[in-house]
C-alpha positions as CSV (number, residue, x, y, z in Angstrom):
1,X,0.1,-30.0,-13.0
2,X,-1.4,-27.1,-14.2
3,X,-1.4,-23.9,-12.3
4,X,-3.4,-21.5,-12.8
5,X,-3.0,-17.4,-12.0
6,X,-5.0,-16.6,-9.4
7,X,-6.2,-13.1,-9.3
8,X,-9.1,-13.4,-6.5
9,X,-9.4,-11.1,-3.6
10,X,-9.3,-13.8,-1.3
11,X,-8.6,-16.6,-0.4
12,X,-5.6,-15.9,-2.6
13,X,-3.0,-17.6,-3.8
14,X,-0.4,-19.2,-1.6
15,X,3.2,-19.8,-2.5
16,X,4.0,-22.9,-5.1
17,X,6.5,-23.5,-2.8
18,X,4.8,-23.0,0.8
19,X,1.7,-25.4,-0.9
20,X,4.7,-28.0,-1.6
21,X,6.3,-28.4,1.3
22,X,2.9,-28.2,3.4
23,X,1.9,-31.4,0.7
24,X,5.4,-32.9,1.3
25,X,4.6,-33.1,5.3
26,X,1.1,-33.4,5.1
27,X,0.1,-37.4,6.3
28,X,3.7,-37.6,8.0
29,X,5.2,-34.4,9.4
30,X,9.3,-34.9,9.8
31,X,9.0,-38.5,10.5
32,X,6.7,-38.0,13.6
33,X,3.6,-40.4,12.2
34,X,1.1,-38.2,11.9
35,X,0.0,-34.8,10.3
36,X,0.2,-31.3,11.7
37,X,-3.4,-31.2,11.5
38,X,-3.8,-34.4,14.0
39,X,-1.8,-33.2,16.8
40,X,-2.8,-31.9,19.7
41,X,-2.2,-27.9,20.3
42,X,-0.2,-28.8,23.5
43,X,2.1,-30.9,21.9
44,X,6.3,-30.3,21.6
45,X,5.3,-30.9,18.0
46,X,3.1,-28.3,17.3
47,X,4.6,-25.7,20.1
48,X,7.8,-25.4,18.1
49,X,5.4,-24.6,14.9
50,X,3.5,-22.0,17.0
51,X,6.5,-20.6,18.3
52,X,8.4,-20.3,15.0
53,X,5.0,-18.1,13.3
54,X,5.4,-15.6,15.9
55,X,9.2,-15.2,16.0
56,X,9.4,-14.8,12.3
57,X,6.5,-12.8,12.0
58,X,8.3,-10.4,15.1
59,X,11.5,-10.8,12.7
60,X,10.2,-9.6,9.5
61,X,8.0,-7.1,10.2
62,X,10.7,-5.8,13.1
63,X,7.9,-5.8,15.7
64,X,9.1,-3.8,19.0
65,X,9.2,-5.5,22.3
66,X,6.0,-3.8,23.8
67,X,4.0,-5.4,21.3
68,X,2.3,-8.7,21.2
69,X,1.4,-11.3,18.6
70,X,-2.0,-12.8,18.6
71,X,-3.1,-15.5,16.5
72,X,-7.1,-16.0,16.9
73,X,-10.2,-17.0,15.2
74,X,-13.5,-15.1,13.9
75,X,-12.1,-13.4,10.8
76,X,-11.2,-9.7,10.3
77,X,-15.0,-9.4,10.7
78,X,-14.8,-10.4,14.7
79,X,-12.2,-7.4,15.5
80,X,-14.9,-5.1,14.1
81,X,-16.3,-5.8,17.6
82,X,-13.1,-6.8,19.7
83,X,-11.4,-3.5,19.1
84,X,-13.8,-1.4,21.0
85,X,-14.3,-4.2,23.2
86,X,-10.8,-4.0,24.3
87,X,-9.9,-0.3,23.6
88,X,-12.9,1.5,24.5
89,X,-13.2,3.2,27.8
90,X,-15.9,5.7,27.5
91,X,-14.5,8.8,25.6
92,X,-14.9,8.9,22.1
93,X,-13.7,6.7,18.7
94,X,-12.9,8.1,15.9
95,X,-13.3,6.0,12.0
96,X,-12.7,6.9,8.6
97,X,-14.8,5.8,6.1
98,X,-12.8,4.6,2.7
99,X,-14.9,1.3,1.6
100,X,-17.2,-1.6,2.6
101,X,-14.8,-2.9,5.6
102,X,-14.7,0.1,7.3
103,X,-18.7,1.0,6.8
104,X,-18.9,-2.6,8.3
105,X,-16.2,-1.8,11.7
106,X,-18.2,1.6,12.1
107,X,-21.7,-0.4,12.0
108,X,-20.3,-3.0,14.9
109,X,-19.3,0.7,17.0
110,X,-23.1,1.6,16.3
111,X,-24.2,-1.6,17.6
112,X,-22.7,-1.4,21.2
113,X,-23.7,2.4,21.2
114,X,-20.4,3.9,21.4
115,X,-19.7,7.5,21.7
116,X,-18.2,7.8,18.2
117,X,-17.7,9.5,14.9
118,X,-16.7,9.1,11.3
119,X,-14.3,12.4,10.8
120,X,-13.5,11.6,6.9
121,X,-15.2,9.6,4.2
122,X,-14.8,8.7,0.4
123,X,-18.4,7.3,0.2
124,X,-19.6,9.9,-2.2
125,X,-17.5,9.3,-4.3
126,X,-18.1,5.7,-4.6
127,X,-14.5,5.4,-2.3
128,X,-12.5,6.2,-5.3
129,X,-9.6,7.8,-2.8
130,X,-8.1,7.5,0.8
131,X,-10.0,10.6,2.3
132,X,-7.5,14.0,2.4
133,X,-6.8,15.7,5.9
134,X,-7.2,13.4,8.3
135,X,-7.2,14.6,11.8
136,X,-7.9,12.6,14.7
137,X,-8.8,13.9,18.0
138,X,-5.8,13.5,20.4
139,X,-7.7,12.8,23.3
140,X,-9.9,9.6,21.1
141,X,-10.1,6.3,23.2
142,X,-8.9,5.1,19.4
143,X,-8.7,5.8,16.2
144,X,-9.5,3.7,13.2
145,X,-8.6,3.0,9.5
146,X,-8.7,0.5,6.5
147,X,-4.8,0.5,5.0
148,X,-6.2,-1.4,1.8
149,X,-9.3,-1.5,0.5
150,X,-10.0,-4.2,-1.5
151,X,-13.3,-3.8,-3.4
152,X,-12.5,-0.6,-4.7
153,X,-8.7,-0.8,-5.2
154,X,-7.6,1.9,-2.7
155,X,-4.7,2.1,-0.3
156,X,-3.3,4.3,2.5
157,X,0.3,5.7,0.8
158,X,1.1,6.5,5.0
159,X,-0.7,6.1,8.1
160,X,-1.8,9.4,9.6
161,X,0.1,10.9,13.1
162,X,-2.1,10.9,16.1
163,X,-1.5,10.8,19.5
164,X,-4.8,8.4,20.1
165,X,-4.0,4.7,19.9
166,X,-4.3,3.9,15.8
167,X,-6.3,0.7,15.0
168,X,-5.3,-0.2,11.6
169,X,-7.3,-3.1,9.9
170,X,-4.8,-4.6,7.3
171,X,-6.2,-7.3,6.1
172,X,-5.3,-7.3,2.1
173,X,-2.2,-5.5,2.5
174,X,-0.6,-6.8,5.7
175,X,3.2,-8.2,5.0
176,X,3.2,-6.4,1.9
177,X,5.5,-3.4,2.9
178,X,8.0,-2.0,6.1
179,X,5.1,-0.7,8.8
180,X,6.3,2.2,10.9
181,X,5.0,0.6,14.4
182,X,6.0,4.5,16.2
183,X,2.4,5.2,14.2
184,X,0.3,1.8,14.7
185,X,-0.8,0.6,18.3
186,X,-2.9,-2.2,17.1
187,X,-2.8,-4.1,13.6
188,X,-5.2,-6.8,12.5
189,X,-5.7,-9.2,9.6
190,X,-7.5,-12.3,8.0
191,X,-4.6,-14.2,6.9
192,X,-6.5,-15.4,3.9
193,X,-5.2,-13.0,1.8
194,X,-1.0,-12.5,1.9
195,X,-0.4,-15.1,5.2
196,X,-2.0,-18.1,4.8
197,X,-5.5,-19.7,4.6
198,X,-8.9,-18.7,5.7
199,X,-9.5,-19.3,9.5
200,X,-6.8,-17.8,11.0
201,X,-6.4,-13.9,12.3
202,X,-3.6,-12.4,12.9
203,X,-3.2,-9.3,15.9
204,X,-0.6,-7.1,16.4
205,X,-1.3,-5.1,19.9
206,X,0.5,-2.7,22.1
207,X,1.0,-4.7,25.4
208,X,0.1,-1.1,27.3
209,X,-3.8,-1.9,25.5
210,X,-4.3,-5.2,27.1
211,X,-5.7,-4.3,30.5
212,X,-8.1,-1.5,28.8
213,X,-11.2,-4.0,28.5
214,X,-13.4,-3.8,31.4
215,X,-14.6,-7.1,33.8
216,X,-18.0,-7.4,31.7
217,X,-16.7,-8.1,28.4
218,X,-16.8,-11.8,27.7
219,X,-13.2,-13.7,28.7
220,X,-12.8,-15.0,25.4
221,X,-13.3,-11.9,23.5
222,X,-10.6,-10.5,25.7
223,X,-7.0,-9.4,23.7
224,X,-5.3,-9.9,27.4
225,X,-6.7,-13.8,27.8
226,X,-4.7,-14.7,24.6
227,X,-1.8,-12.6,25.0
228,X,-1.3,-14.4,28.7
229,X,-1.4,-17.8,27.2
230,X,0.4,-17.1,23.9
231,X,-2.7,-17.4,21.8
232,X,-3.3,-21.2,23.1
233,X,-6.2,-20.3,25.6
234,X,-8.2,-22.6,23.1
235,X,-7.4,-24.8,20.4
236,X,-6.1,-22.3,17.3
237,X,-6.3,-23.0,13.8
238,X,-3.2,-25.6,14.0
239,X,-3.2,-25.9,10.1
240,X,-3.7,-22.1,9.2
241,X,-0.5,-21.7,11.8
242,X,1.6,-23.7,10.0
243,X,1.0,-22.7,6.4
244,X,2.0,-18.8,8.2
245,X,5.5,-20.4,9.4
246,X,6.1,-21.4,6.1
247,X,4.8,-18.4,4.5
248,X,7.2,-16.4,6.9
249,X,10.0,-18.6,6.0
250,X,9.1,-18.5,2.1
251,X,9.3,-14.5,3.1
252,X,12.6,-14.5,4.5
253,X,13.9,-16.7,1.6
254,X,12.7,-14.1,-1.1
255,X,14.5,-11.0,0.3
256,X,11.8,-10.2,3.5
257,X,9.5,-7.5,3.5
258,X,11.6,-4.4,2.3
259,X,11.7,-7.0,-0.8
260,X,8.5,-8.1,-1.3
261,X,7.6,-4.4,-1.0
262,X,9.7,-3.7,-4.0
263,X,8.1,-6.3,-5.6
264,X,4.7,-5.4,-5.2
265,X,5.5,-2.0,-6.4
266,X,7.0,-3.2,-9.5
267,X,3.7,-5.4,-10.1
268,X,1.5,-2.7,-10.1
269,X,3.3,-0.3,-11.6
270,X,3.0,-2.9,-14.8
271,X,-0.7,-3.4,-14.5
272,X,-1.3,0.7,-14.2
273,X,1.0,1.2,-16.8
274,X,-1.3,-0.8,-19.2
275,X,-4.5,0.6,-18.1
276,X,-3.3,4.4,-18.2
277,X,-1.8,3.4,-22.1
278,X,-5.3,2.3,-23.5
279,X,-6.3,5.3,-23.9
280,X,-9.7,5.3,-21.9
281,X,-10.2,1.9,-23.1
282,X,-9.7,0.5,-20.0
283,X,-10.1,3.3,-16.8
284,X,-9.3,2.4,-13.1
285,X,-12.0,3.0,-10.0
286,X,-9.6,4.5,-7.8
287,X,-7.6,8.2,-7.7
288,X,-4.1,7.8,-8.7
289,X,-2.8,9.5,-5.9
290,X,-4.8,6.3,-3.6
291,X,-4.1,3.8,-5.7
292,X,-3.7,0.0,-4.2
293,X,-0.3,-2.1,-4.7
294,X,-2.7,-5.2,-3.9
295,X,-5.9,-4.6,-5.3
296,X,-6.6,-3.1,-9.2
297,X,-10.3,-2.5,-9.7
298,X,-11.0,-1.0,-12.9
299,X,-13.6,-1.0,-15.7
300,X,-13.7,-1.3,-20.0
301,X,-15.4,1.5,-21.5
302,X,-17.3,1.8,-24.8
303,X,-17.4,4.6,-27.2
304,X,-18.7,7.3,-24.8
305,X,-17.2,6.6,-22.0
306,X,-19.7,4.3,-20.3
307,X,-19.1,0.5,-18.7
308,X,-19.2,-1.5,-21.2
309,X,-20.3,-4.8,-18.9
310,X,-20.7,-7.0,-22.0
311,X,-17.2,-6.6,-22.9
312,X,-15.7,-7.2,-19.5
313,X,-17.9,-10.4,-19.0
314,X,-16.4,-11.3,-22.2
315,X,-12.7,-10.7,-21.0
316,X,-13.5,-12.3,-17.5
317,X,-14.3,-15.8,-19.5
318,X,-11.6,-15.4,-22.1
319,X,-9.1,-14.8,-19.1
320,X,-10.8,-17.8,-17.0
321,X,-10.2,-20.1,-20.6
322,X,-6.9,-19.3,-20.2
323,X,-6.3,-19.6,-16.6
324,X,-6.3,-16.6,-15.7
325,X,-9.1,-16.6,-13.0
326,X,-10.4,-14.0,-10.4
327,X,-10.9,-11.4,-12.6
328,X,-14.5,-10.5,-12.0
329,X,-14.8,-7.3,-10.0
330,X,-17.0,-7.3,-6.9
331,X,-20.8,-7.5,-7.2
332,X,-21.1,-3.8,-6.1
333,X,-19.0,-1.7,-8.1
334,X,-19.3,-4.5,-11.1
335,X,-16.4,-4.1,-13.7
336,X,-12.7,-6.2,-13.3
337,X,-10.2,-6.5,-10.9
338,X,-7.2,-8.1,-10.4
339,X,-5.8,-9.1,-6.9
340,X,-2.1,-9.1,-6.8
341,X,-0.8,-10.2,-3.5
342,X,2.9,-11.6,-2.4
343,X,2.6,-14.8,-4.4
344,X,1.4,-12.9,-7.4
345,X,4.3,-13.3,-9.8
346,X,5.2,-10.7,-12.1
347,X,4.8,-13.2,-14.8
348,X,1.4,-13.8,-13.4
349,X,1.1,-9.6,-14.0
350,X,2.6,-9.8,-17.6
351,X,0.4,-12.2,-18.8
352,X,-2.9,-10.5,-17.6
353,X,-1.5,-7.1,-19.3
354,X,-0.3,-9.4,-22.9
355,X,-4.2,-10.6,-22.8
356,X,-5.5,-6.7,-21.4
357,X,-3.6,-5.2,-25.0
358,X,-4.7,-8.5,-27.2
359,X,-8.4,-8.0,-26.4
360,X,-8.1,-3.9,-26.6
361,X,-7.0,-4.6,-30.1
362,X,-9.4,-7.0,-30.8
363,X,-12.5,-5.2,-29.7
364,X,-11.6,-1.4,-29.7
């Protein structure tokens, strides 16, 4: 077998050792006959792999009591319309604007004509930094931010204090460091990037939130219909559950979150290292002061400072030739980027910067 590093945004890579054991018990799981995937949602088979996500995922990330789990479908993408669903009660909401994601949540507010406003943006400067002086309203219905911004390689450094309800969408970062709950009343995720596969979303919700939604929104799109039925109102994504109990479990094996936090840092501080030693060869998109431990987008520069796009198609295919893959940046910025989640090694890391200070060398 041959594995390859993968550096994509997502899906991401997944544990060696999570994508083993899953194989190991995928026809047969523990002797019961069939797989995980075949039985039925109700089962004493498939409770106890339910059950065991949430606990560990309330272990690890030391979730308080008043909080409840979620696991649902519809993306990250679906919550940009659940959240004022649920939360709003005809007040005000209150965004900022660091990136794509969070243009897209504010466009789904616009769309069932909320009373809100975006109080901070990086959009003119192409979301190069997490916006400065943040101040939300204390009186907001909720208020709203990105942690981790994928595209552009930006990240929250800490969440902001406000006395509104915080929504925090933390889909590329979530897992990847201690979360101060005193400061987040709802967290969500697509686990398809640091818990598991595509398919399955992950919400972390204030239990004092769930009776907020009002009679007329739809029963399904309801936080409070899942949370009474422990997220098995309708059939979840069995599969994308259990690859998150063994992700938890390959979590808590490798130190927990504090651990993989430490990690992460270490990763990144590597690949930054290398791009702030070219000497302008090689210049990232975001602010240091907003850089992302998950997500490096950056850019190879010629002679005058410009993209040089031919050269970073070239390093893009000699990185894919030597499996190295990912490495394109996204369609609307252009340049590179490397996606370093959890199961990133930091040999993954090394070997991108050995190949990042061969190809300076051969083509400054």
């Amino acid at each position: 077998m041959n594995r390859v590093f993968n550096f994509g945004a997502g899906p991401s890579a997944i544990p060696l050792e999570v994508l083993e054991e899953a194989q190991k018990n995928l026809v047969d799981y523990k002797g019961e006959g069939l797989s995980i995937m075949e039985a039925s949602h109700r089962s004493k088979m498939y409770d106890e792999v339910h059950n065991e996500a949430i606990s560990l995922m309330k272990e690890l990330y030391k979730i308080p009591e008043d909080y409840d789990v979620l696991l649902l479908q519809g993306g990250a993408s679906l919550q940009f319309a659940m959240v004022p669903l649920n939360l709003y009660r005809g007040g005000k909401v209150q965004y900022v604007d660091s990136g794509s994601w969070s243009s897209k949540a504010i466009k789904e507010a616009k769309v069932q004509n909320l009373n809100m406003e975006v109080i901070a943006s990086s959009k003119e400067t192409t979301y190069d930094r997490i916006p400065a002086d943040i101040a939300f309203d204390d009186d907001a219905d909720y208020a709203y931010i990105t942690s981790n911004n994928t595209i552009y390689g930006t990240g929250y450094k800490s969440f902001p204090d406000t006395k509104a309800p915080l929504v925090v969408d933390a889909s590329s970062d979530i897992f990847s460091y201690p979360v101060d709950w005193s400061k987040v009343d709802l967290m969500f995720a697509g686990a398809q990037k640091n818990a598991g596969p595509s398919g399955l979303t992950i919400v972390i919700i204030k239990k004092e939130l769930l009776d907020r939604a009002e009679d007329s929104v739809p029963t399904i799109l309801k936080y409070k219909t899942h949370a009474e039925k422990d997220s098995l109102y309708h059939t979840p994504p069995t599969f994308g559950i259990y690859l998150l109990s063994l992700i938890m479990k390959w979590l808590k094996e490798n130190g927990g979150i504090e651990a993989i936090a430490e990690k992460n840092e270490e990763k990144a501080g590597v690949l930054y290292d290398a791009i702030d030693k070219s000497n302008g060869f090689y210049v990232g998109h975001a602010q240091k002061e907003s850089r992302s431990l998950m997500n490096v987008s950056f850019n190879i520069k010629d002679a005058n400072g410009e993209n040089n796009a031919e050269l970073e198609a070239k390093f893009v295919a000699l990185a894919t030739g030597k499996g190295l893959i990912g490495l394109k940046g996204h369609r609307s910025i252009g340049g590179l980027r490397a996606s370093i989640y959890n199961a990133m090694s930091l040999e993954g890391v090394q070997a991108l910067v050995d190949l990042m200070e061969l190809f300076q060398k051969e083509n400054s």
